[in-house]
Structure formats: C-alpha cells, structure tokens
N, C-alpha and C positions, 0 to 999 in steps of 0.2 A: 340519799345514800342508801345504798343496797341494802336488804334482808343477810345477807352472807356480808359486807362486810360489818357488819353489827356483829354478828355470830362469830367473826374471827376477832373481832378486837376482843371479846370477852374470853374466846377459847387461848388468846395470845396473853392476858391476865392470868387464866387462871394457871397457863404453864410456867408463866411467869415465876407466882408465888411457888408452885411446886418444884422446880429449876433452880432457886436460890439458889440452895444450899449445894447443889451439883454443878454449880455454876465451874468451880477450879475442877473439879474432877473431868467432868467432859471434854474441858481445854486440854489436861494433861495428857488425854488418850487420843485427840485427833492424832491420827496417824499413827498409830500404836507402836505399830510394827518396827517401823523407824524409825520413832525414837528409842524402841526397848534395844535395836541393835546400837544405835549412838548409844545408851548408859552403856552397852556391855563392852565398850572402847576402854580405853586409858582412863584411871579416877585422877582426879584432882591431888596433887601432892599434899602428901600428911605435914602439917604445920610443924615445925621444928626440925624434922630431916633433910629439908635442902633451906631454909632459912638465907636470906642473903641481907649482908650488912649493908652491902654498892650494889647500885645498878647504872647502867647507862640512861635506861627511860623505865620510869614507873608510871603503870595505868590505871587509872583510879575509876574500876565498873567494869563488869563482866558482863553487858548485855552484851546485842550482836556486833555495834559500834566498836566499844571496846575492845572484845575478841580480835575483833578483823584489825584492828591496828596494831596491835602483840601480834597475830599470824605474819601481818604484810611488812612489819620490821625486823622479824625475828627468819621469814624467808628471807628478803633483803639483805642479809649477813651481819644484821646486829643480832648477837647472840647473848646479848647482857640487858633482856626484856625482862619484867618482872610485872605482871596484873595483877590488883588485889582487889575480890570481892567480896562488900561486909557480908552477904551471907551464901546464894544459890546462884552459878550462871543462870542467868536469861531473868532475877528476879527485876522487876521494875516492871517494864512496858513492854519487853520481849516476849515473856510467855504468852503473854494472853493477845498477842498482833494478831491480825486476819492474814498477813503474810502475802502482801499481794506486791508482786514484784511488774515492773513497765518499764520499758525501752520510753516513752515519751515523758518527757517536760518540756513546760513553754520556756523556760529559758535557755542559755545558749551552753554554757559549758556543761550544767548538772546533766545535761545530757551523755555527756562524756562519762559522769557515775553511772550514771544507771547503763550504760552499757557495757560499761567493765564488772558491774556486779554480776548482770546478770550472763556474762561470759565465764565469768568466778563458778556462779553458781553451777554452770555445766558443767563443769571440769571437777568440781570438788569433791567428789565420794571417790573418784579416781584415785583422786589426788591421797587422800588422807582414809581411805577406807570407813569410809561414815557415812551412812545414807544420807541425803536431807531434805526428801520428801518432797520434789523439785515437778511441780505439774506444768506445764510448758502450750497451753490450748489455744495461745492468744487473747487480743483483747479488742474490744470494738466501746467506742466513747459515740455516744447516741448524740445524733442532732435530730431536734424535733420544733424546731424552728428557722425561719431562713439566717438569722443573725447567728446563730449557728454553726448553720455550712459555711459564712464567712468564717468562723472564727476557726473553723478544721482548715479550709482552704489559708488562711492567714497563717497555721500552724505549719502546715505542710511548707509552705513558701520557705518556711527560716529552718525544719527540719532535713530537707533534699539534700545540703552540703554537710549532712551527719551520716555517720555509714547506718544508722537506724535504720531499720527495715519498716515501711509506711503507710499506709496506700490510702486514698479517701475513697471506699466501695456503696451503692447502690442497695436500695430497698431489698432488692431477688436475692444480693448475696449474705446481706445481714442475713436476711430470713432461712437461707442455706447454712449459715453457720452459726446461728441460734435459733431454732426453731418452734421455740417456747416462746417465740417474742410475740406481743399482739402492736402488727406495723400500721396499725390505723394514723399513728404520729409523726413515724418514723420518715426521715429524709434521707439523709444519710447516714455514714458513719466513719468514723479514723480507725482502722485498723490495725492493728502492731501483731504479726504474727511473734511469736518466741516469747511472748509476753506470760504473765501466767500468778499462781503464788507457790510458795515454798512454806514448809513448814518451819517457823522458827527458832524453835527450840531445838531443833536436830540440825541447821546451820551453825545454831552458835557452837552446838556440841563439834560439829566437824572444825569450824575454825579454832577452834579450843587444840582440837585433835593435833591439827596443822600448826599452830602453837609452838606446842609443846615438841610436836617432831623435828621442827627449825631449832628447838632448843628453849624458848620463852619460859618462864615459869612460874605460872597459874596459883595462887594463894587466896583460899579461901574454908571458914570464916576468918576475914579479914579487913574488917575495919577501919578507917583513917580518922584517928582522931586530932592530929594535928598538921599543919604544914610550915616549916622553918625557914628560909631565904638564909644560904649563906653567905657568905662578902663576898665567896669568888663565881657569884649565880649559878649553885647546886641550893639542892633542895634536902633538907631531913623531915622525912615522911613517919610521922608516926604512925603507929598501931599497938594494940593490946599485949601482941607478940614483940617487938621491940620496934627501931628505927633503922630506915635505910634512908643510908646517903644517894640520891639519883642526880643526875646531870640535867635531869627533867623531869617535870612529871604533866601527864595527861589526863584533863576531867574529860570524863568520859561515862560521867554519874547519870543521866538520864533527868527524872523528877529530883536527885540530890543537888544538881549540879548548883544549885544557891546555896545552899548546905554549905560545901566544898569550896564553893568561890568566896561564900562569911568568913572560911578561915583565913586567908589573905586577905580581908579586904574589900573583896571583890563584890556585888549584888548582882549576881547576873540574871536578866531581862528572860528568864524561864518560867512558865506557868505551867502547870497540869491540866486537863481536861478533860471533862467526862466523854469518850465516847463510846458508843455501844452501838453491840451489831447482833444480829439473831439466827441462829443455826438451826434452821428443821432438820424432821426425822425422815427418811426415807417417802421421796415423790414416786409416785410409779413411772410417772410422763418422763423422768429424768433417770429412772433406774432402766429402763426399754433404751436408751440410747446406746448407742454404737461407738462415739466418741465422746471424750469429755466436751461440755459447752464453754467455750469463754469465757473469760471475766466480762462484764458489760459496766458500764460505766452510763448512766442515765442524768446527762447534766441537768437537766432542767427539773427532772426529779430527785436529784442532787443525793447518792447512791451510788454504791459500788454494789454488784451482785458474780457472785462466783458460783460455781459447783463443790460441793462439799459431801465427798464418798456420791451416795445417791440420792442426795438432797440439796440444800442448794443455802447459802448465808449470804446474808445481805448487811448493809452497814451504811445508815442517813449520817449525813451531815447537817445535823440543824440547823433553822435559822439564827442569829445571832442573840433574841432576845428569849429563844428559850434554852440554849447551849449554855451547860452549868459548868464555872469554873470551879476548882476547889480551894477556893479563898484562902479557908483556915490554913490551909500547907504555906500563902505566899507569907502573910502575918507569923503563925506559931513556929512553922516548919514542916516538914514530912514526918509524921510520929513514926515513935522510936519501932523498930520491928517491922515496920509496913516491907512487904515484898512480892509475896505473892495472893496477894487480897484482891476482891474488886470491890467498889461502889455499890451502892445499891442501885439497881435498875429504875428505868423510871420512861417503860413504854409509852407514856401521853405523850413524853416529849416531841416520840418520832412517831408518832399513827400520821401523820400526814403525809410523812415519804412511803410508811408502812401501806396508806392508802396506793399512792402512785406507784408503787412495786407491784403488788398485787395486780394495778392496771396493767401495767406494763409487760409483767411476768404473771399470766392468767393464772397458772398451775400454783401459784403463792397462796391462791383463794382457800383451797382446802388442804394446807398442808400441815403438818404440826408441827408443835415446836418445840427442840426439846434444851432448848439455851436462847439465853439472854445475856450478854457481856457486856458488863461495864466496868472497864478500867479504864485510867487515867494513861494519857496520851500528852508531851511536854510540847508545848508551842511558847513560840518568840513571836514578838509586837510584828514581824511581818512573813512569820510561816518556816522561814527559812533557817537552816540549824548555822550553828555559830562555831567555825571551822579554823582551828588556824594558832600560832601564837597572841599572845595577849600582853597589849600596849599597857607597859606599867609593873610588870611582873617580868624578871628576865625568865626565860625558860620553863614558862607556865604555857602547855597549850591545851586549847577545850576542843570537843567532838561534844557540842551536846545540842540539846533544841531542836531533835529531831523530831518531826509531827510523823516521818514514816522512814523511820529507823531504819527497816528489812529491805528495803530497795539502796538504801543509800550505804548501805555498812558496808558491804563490798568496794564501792569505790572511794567511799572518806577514807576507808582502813588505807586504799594501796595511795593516794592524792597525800593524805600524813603522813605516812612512813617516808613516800619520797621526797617531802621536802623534812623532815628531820635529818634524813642520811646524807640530804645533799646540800641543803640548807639554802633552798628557794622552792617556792612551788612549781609544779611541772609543768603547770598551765593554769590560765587567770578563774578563779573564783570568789572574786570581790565582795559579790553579791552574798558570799558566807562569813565572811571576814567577819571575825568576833569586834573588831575596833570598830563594827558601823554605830555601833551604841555609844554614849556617852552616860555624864552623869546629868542630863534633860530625860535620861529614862527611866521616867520615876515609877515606884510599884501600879497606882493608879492606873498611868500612862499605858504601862504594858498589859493591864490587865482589861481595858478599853481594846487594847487592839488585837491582844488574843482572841475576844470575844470575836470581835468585827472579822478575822483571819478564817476563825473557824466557820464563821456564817456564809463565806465568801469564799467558802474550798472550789465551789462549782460554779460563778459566777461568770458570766464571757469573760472573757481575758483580753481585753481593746487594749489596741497601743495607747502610748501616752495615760496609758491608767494613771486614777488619784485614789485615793483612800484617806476619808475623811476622820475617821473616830481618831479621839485623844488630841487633835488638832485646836489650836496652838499649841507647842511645847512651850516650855522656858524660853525656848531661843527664838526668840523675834528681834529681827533687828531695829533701830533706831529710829526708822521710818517708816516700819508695818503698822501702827495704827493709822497713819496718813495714808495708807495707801492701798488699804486691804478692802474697802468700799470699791475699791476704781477696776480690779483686778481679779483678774483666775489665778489663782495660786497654788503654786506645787508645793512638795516637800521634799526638801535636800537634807538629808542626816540630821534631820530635827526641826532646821530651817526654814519659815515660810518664803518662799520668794517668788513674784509675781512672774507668771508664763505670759501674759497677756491682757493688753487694756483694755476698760471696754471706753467707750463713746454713746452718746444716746442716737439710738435706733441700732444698735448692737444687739443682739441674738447672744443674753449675758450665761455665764454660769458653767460648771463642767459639763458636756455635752460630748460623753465618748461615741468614736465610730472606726470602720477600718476603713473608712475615705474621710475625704476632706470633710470637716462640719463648723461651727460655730466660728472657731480661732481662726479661719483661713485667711479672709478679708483683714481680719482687723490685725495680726500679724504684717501682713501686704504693707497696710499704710504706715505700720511700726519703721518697717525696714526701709522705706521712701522718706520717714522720717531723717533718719539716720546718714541716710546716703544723699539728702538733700538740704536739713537743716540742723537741728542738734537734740539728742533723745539724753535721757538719763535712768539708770538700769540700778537697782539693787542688787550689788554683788559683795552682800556679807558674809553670806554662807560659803567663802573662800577659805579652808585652813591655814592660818597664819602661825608663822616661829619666828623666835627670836635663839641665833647661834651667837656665843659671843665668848670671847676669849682665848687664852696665848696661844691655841690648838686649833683654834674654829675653821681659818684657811687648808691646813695642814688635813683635817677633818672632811672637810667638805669637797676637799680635791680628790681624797682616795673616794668618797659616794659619789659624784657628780664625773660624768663623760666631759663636763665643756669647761672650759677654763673660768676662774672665777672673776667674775667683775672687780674693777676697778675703784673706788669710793665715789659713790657717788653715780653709779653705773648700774642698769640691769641688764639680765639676759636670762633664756629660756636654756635650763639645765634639764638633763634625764639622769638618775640612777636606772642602775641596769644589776641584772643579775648575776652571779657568777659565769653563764651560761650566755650572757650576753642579751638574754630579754629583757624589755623596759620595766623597770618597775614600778616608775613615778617619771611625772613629768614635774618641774618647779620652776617658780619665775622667781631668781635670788638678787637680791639687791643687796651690794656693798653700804650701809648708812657712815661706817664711821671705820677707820682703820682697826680690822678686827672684828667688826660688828656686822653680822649679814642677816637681811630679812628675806624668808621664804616663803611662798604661796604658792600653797596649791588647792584644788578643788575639793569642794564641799564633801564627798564621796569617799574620799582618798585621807582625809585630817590626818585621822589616829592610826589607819592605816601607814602612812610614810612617816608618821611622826616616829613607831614603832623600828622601822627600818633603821632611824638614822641613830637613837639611842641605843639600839643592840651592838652598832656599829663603835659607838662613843665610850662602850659598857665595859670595852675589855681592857681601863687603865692606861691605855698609851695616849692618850687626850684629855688633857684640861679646857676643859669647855664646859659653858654653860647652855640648856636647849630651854629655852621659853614658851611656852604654847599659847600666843595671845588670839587667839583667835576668837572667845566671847567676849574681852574686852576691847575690838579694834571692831569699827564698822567700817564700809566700802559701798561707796559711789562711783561709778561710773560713769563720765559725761561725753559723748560722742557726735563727731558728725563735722560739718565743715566749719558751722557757727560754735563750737566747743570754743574754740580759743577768744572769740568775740565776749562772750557769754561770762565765762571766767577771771577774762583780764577786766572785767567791772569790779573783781571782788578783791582785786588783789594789785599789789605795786611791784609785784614779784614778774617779771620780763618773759612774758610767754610765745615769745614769737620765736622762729624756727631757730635764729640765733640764739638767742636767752633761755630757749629750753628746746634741747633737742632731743631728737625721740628713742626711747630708751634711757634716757634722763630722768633719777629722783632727787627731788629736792624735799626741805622742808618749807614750809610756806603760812603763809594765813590766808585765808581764805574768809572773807567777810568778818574780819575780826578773831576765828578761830583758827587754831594754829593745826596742821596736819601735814600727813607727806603726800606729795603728791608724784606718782606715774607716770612718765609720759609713754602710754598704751595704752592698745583699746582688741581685744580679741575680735571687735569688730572690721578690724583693719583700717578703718577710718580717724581723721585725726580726732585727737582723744586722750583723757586724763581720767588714770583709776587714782580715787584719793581715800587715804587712810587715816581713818576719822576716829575719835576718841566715840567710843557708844550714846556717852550724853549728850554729846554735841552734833550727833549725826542730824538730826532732827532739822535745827538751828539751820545749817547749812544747805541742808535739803532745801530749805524756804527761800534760801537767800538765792541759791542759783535757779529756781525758777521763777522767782518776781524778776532779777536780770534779765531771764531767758525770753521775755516775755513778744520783746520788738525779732526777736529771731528764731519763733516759731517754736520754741523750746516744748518738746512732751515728751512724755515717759516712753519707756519698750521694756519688753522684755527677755528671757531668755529662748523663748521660738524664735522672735526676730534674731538673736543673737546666735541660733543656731544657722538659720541662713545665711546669714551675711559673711559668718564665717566659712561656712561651704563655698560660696561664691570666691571666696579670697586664698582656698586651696589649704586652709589653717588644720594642721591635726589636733585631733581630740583623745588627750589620754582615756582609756578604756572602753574606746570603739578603734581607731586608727593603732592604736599600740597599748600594749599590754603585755602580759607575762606569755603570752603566745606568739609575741611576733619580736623582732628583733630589729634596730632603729634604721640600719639599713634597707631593710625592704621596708622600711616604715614612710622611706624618701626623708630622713632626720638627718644625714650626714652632716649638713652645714653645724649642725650643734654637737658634732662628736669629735673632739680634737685626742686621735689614734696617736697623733706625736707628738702630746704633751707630755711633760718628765714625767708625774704621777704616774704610779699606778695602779690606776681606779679600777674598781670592781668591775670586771667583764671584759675591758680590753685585751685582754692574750686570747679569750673568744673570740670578740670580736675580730682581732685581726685576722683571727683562722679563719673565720667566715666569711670575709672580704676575698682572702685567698681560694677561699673552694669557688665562691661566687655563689651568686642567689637562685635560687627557686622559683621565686616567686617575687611580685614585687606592686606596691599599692599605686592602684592606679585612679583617674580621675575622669568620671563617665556622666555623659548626659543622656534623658531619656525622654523618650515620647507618651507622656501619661495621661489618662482622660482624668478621672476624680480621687485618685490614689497618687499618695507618694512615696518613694522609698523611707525608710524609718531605721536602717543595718541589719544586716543579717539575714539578707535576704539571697536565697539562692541564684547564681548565676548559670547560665547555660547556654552551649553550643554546638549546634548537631545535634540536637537531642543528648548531650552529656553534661554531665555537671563539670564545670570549671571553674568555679572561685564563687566568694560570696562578697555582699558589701559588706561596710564597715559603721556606716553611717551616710543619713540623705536628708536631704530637706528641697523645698519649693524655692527657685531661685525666681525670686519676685524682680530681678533687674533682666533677666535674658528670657523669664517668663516660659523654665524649663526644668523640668527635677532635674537634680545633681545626686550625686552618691558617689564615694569614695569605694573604691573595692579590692579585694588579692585575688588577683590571675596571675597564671602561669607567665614565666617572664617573658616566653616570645609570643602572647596575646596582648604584650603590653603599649602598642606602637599604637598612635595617633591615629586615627581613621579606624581600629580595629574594632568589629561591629560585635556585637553579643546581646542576649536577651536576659533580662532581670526578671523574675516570677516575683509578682505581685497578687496576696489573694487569688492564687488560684490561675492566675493570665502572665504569661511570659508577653513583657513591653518592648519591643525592641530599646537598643542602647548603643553606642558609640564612645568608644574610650577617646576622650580629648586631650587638649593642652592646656595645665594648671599654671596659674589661676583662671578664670574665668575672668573676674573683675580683679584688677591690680590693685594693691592695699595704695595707701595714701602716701605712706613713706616713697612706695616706687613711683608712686606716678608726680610728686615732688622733685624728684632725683632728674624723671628725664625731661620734666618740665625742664631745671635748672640746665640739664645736658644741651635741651635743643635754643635755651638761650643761649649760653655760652659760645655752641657755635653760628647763632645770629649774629 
C-alpha cells in the first residue's frame, strides 16, 4: 500500500472527527440556492386553520415518497388528500440522500418508475415553480471484468423493449466522458444518458408545492398516534390535534413504517441501515472542466461516484459482514425525536472501496474532505420497497422499504395514485407487492437478509439468481428434509423447493452463468424422465384457499372470467381487472356443493388471496375464505407410469374411466387419506395430490418404494418449466399479468364473455374483442449455441424493435429453445421469422405452431378418435 494512501486514510480521519459536528449543516446547504428559493414557496399550513375531520386518503410521511403520492392523487382529481408529518418534510432518509436518479434497473417493470420519475423530474420547476436542483450528465456503470460485459450485454438484451435511452460504449468513449477515469481496468460500460442526481430536499419541497396546488393538504407537526378500523373499512387516524375519518390511509413512514404497521398489527419486514458516503472540498482537475462528469457507478469496486459543485462524492456499499444494521431500532423502536440526526461515522468500514475509488478516480488521492454521511437507509429482506394494498387490513396501503427513495418517488407516487383512483394497478409490479411477506418473516430472518441485500447492491446480477442468508424459513414442506441432500433449491415466498436433482457424477451446487452451466444436463434427464417414465416434484409452495358458503358461487362467479366447476370438477379460472387485465390465474375445484378449493402460485398467495377478500369485504356475501396453504402439502406425480405407480397405493379406480382428467377425488393413498388431481402442468398424465403436512412425508416414501420397477425419480421445477413450454402451457406473471389482457394472452378457451355473471372486466373485455388486438402472444423457436432465452428478452426486426418474450426454456424433446413472446398481430403468422437478442447476439427465430409436443390429454383423444374410426 502506497505512501499517499496512508496519508489519505489518516487526512480522511482526521476530517472525519472535525466534520461531525457539520455533518447536518453541509447537507442542508448543498445546493443553497435552490433550496433557499423552494423554502421561499408556499409554508406548510398552520395546524388548526384548515383542520380536516374526513378525508378520502390520508398519508402518513412526508419524505419524497409520500409527497409524490398526495401530489399524483391530488393532480389526478382527488382533492380530499390530506399528508401528515410527525415533524419536518424530507425528515427521515430524504434529507441527507446522495440524490442519484437512473433510467436503469435489472428488472422489468421498475423500469417503467424510474422513467416516469425522471420525466417528473424535468418538468417540475415548470410545473409548480420550485427549483429542484435536477443535474442531468448521465451515467456510465463500469465493467472491469469479462463476466461483466456479459452481465451489461445480458442487461441491454431485456432493456431494448423499454423506451430507456442505453447504449453499451467502449474504453475511448468512457474515457471522453470521464476523463478522471484511470482505464487500466476498464472494458466497457452501460451508459444511460438523462441519467443524473437531483437534490432532494428541493424535490420534496416542489412536490409538496404541487400538492398543495392540486388542492392536498400538508399537516405538520403532526403525529399519528393511533390507527382505528371502522366496520365499514374507513380508518380513524389519530393525532395530538384530533382525528380524521379517511377512506384510506397510506404508510409512507420511511424507517417508521414498523412503528405505524405495530399499530394495526402489522410487523413490517423494514430495517434501517448504516450507509455513508463522503463529499470533498473543491478538486482543481474537476473545477478546469467544461462539463459536469457522470455519475460512474464502479461495480466491482461496489461505489457510486458523482460530481458535487467542484468536487466530487462518492458512497461504498460494504460488504455484508462489515455493513451495520441498527438493531436497537428493529427491537426498542426508532427513538422518540430522531429525524434529522445521522450515525456516527465509521470510515474503517469503507477504506477498502475508499482504496478502489481513489484507484479508480486518481484525483480522489489528494483531495479533501469536508463530509462524511451517515444516515440510516430502510431496506426489506430482498431490497425491494413494498408497494401496494395490504392483505389483512381493508384500505391500508404501504409505499415504504425504499433503499433509494429519490429515483423511485416519482413513479410509486403516480403507479399508487392510479391504482387508488381506479382501483387496479396500471401495470404489473408484483415483485413490490407488500403480501410477498408472510408471518415465516421473522425479525431474525429479515435482518440476515438486509445485511446479505445490502452486501450484494453490486454483485452480477445472473439469471436464475439464489440468495442464500436466512434460508430455511419456517416453511419447509413435508419432504424438504428428505430431499434437500439430493437437490438445488430455490426460494419461492419463503418456500424451499428443489430446481434440480443431482445424480453422482453431477457437477452439484448453485453454479450461476448467463449460458448454460451446471443444471443443463441433469434438468435434460429430469424431463426424459417425465415424458418417458414417472418423476415426482414438490409443489407445496402452491397458495391454497378454502371458499365456502351460501355466497361462495355467487362470489366467485363475479371474480372469476370462466364458469365455475361442477362438484367434483376442476378447471383453470382467471380474475381480471376492471380494465380487463389478468390478475391471477387459479385452478378452482368444486369439493362439495358450496365448497371450492383454489390454487394458485407460490408468488401470487396473499397477493390474490387480498384481491378476492376486498371483493367478499363489501357485505353482499356470506362466505367464508380459508388460507390453508401451510397446513396442506402437494405432490406432484407425473409421466406415463403415474397411474401404474399410484394404483399400487390405492383401490380408488384410476384408469381414464374411473378418474378422468380434470377430475378431484378424495382418496387414500397408502393408507392416508388426501384429495387427489387429475393434473399435471406438466402436460403429461399425472396426479397433483393434497396431503395433510404430517403425512406428506409417509406418502412421499410410499410412492417411491411402488415407483421402484417403473423407474420412478424425482424432477423439478426447471424440468417443469420445459416441459411446460414444450406443451404451449401459460405462465401467470410472464404470459399474462396486469399488462396484458387474456385475449392476446391466447386464454380465450377459459373466458366465458356469455356467461349470465357479471364478472369483473367483461364490459372491457368485450370492448376489446370489438376494437380487436394489437398485439398477440405468439409461440417461437430458435437457433441457440450455449444460451437460452429466460423472458424479456428483446425481439427484433430490420434492425427495429418488435415485441419481446414472455418466458423460454430448452426444449429437451425437439432439442430447440422455445420462448413465448408479444409481436405485433400481423408478425404473428406461422413461418414469420425475427431475431431474439441474447447477451448481446441477436439468434435468429421463427414464430411456430403451439404446442410443439401435444399434452397427454390430446394425444389420448386422438388416439381414441383414430380407433374409433378403425
């Protein structure tokens, strides 16, 4: 280690200790100017002169979050908003943000936030006459290794079909639009022009401004000391100043929002987090420039660095075993008055990215410092904030669990508002959905994964990610100790469930890549398994209900598009949205006159469970909703020898006559009594069966000592993503979602438009039938070397963008990728040829005829057909 970085780590200490105490004041004057012209706007209304008893929606937090959803509902035309903050807008985690705003995320919709914010943020001084400090230089994310430029190139692939502005540029152009850079490491990089940061305490003030101009009105100090539920799901919101009746109200608390969620009930999966970043005093290399520099993003030195006036802040993301949570907050609480405080610093933590900055950004070597920030940043067990109404509370919705608040406030703000006023989301963001938690998410649990989240801000981002901390939860099913030696295991909303077997001379373990690796082969023999003998799949992590009672038909007819089975009957139902988009997909089974049991996916539980009780909540239905879904386990048994295998166990008449498909019975099965499926998402003949938890086990053992003379082995959910592509099966929340609508989903056969009900979305949809589609999901094969599609993968033609997939997998029977995809309706035709960008290489492709391989059920039918006319 250098002479000079020695001298800087001790010159970085002692500014350190000197900086304390100026730590808040420094923050409060970046951008002086701009904020001094924001305070000299509109004040905050004086407590007691506009007082309101009612509101429509009350918002509980005044940082940027909160703001922007009073602005974007009180523009929106509800003008009975009311925000209350217990002391200062922007206290919590807004003041003291680094403010860095980006046009990119690796996932699919957030992208759709961050581009509506930062379209907000351009327009807003316009808008509401409030500066907000909006620097706009772009931003360039460092690749300085090869797995790297995969994982830009892999980004690029699934960003093309977003109007994101992109580009993956070359060593000569970094170095032209950062010229402080030292490119000894450098490969490439992702560049996002528009990109940039804003100052946050002068946005909140403008959205505040905008507010207020729509009509909303802003009360603070103001406090929430309690929250009331009344019988006909309003809320009485206390405070010090009195109570207001609201029709809703929204957490929007930031590091409170556990606080606010203990008063209902609620423990929400929120931690604090130490992070800090460091602001020197004027660089001369950076005051000589001409333009401002980028933000640079240095993933391998795991670091964000901007320009700041004429010097420069930077801000590490530690690793996860020195990244300090603030425990005592999860345990005692947030003490009383904390707002605009910080942490005590604690520079050892980061001198190792402080080292790699410096390498990185030479001009760091001798620069000073005249800040050190640490405050507390609120992170959820998997990074992502928790967005939405909340399963269990009517008309309680949260915006909290933000790790980066100021990119996302603009588009949570206008994504909430439109589904409050319209009362669906506008488009699917699942992956924020506050009901992915349950009560498996224990304080422990979340504070193991905060830690691992925050260690893991910069890490590649490989498809088919795992993420191991806190793993197991509570929820293991019946047969995860039998089977978690044998197996890779993912995590499904708590659930451990096996991806893949191993075999000896297997290549065992997670082993991420952006091509084929470890899983490929033994996957292959999974689905050979399947389609040649008889496999069996752990599928507990299914959300399971119980509907029942004088209303429950009546009920299920207004949520569900497809006619409700018969007793004794299942079938594949969708709710859909008022608008006519999918909301859930569900496989409902009539048990007993009256009585219907639901499944749906692991992903989706609390999520649709939330949907169908808001629906049951308004009085006109006697019904009871059950959530058995930790006490019911599920097996899956598949393949040709299923029924062979089975009828060992049982005296119950499993042949095509005795149980036909789509057929539930109740049965015993090796002396245990369960209901048994006749289905398999496999397509292949096949029985999902629903097993009490303590007796999963038992059963488990029994049909694989039967299984033994007919080849009987496990698979898991990889093979089950093949084999289901192969058989043209859609996948709720790739194939259809709150973005797409079941008609171009190809769902028709399960949408009965002329049944009496009238279920939620049909007056849409039949308007939609009438204009005709757009667009329409089609069914594609491609020619790939060691890559396969994965969805959301950019499509292209002529050099243009035309549709993207949906979902893909490696068809191990025709020894061909598959992927489902949305093109334009007249690129929809059989033979029609297009290219798929994978990492970076556009593969040729060919839109085919679905299915590829016939499920069991059809190829039975015309088996039976071409005897008949023998």
């Amino acid at each position: 280690m250098s002479r000079i970085f020695y001298a800087i780590k001790t010159h970085l200490r002692r500014d350190l200790t000197a900086c304390r105490g100026r730590a808040r004041v420094h923050l409060r004057t970046i951008c002086c100017s701009t904020r001094r012209r924001a305070e000299d706007g509109e004040g905050i209304p004086v407590l007691g002169k506009r007082w309101k008893d009612t509101a429509d929606t009350v918002i509980i937090g005044g940082g940027c979050v909160g703001v922007s959803v009073a602005y974007h509902l009180a523009k929106g035309g509800m003008k009975d908003v009311v925000l209350l903050e217990k002391s200062d807008l922007t206290a919590g985690s807004t003041w003291h943000a680094a403010g860095l705003t980006t046009y990119y995320h690796p996932g699919i919709n957030l992208k759709k936030v961050h581009y509506y914010s930062i379209k907000l943020y351009e327009s807003l001084e316009a808008e509401t006459g409030q500066a907000v400090g909006f620097h706009q230089p772009g931003s360039i994310r460092i690749a300085s290794t090869p797995v790297r430029v995969d994982e830009l190139r892999y980004q690029m692939s699934r960003a093309h079909w977003h109007p994101t502005p992109q580009s993956l540029i070359e060593p000569d152009r970094i170095k032209e639009l950062f010229p402080l850079l030292n490119m000894d490491k450098v490969i490439a990089g992702l560049y996002n022009p528009g990109d940039g940061h804003i100052d946050p305490y002068s946005l909140t003030m403008a959205l505040a401004a905008g507010a207020r101009m729509y009509g909303a009105q802003i009360y603070n100090p103001a406090p929430v000391s309690g929250l009331t539920p009344t019988s006909d799901g309003r809320w009485d919101v206390q405070t010090p100043h009195g109570t207001i009746r609201a029709n809703r109200i929204v957490n929007a608390t930031g590091f409170w929002a556990r606080e606010v969620g203990q008063l209902i009930g609620f423990d929400h999966p929120t931690i604090p987090v130490h992070h800090q970043y460091v602001v020197t005093a004027t660089v001369p290399e950076v005051k000589a420039l001409k333009t401002e520099l980028p933000v640079i993003r240095d993933l391998e030195g795991s670091y964000y660095l901007r320009q700041e006036r004429d010097g420069l802040l930077f801000g590490p993301y530690e690793r996860e075993e020195k990244m300090v949570l603030q425990d005592s907050w999860v345990t005692d609480g947030v003490p009383p008055g904390f707002g605009k405080e910080l942490f005590e610093s604690d520079l050892d933590r980061i001198m190792d990215h402080v080292e790699m900055a410096m390498e990185m950004v030479p001009v760091l070597k001798d620069a000073d410092i005249i800040n050190i920030v640490s405050g507390p940043i609120t992170y959820t067990p998997d990074l992502l904030p928790m967005v939405g109404p909340h399963q269990g509370a009517r008309n309680y919705w949260t915006a909290i669990g933000f790790g980066y608040g100021v990119i996302h406030a603009g588009g949570i703000g206008k994504f909430l508002s439109d589904w409050i006023r319209t009362g669906e989301p506008p488009y699917d963001l699942i992956e924020c959905d506050p009901n992915r938690y349950g009560k498996w998410t224990t304080v422990p649990y979340m504070c193991t994964k905060a830690r691992e989240s925050y260690g893991f801000n910069n890490v590649v981002g490989y498809p088919k990610e795992e993420r191991f901390a806190g793993r197991p939860t509570s929820r293991t099913s019946g047969v995860y100790e039998l089977m978690k030696g044998k197996a890779s295991m993912g995590f499904h909303a708590g659930w451990e469930q096996p991806h893949w077997f191993y075999k000896p001379g297997d290549d065992t373990g997670y082993k991420p890549s952006f091509r084929r690796t470890n899983w490929f082969g033994p996957v292959g023999r999974e689905c050979k398994l399947v389609m040649e003998k008889v496999g069996v799949i752990d599928l507990t992590p299914f959300g399971k209900f119980i509907v029942k009672g004088k209303d429950s038909h009546k009920l299920l007819d207004r949520l569900f598009a497809n006619t409700m089975p018969k007793v004794g009957l299942t079938n594949i139902s969708h709710m859909l949205t008022p608008t006519g988009s999918v909301y859930a997909e569900v496989t409902i089974t009539q048990l007993a006159p009256g009585e219907y049991f639901l499944i749906t996916g692991s992903g989706s539980e609390l999520h649709d469970l939330r949907w169908i009780e808001r629906e049951a909540a308004d009085g006109a239905y006697d019904v009871d909703i059950i959530n058995v879904t930790e006490d019911m386990g599920v097996l899956g048994v598949a393949g040709p020898n299923s029924r062979k295998v089975l009828q060992k166990l049982t005296e119950e008449d499993l042949s095509d006559a005795g149980f036909k498909f789509l057929h539930c019975k109740p049965i015993q099965l090796a002396g245990v009594p369960l209901r048994a499926i006749r289905i398999s998402y496999t397509g292949e003949l096949g029985w999902e069966l629903y097993i009490d938890q303590k007796n999963m086990a038992a059963v488990y053992e029994a049909i694989m000592a039967a299984g033994q003379e007919e080849g009987i082995d496990h698979f898991g959910t990889y093979a089950m993503s093949s084999l289901r592509l192969e058989k043209g099966f859609r996948g709720w929340g790739a194939e259809m979602n709150c973005d797409t609508n079941p008609l171009e989903a190809g769902l028709d056969y399960f949408i009965k438009l002329n049944k009496p009900a009238d279920f939620i979305g049909k007056a849409a949809l039949q308007e939609v039938k009438a204009k005709g589609l757009r667009r329409k999901l089609s069914y594609i094969s491609m020619d790939t070397d060691d890559v396969d599609p994965e969805g959301n993968e950019t499509i292209w033609l002529n050099g243009k963008v035309v549709g993207n997939t949906t979902s893909g997998a490696y068809s191990y029977t025709s020894q061909q990728s598959l992927a489902f995809a949305y093109l334009p309706v007249e690129l929809c035709s059989v033979g029609q040829k297009v290219e798929v960008e994978l990492v970076g290489r556009r593969y040729p492709a060919m839109v085919i005829q679905e299915p590829l391989v016939l499920t069991e059920p059809t190829r039975t039918r015309l088996q039976k057909k071409v005897k008949g006319r023998a």
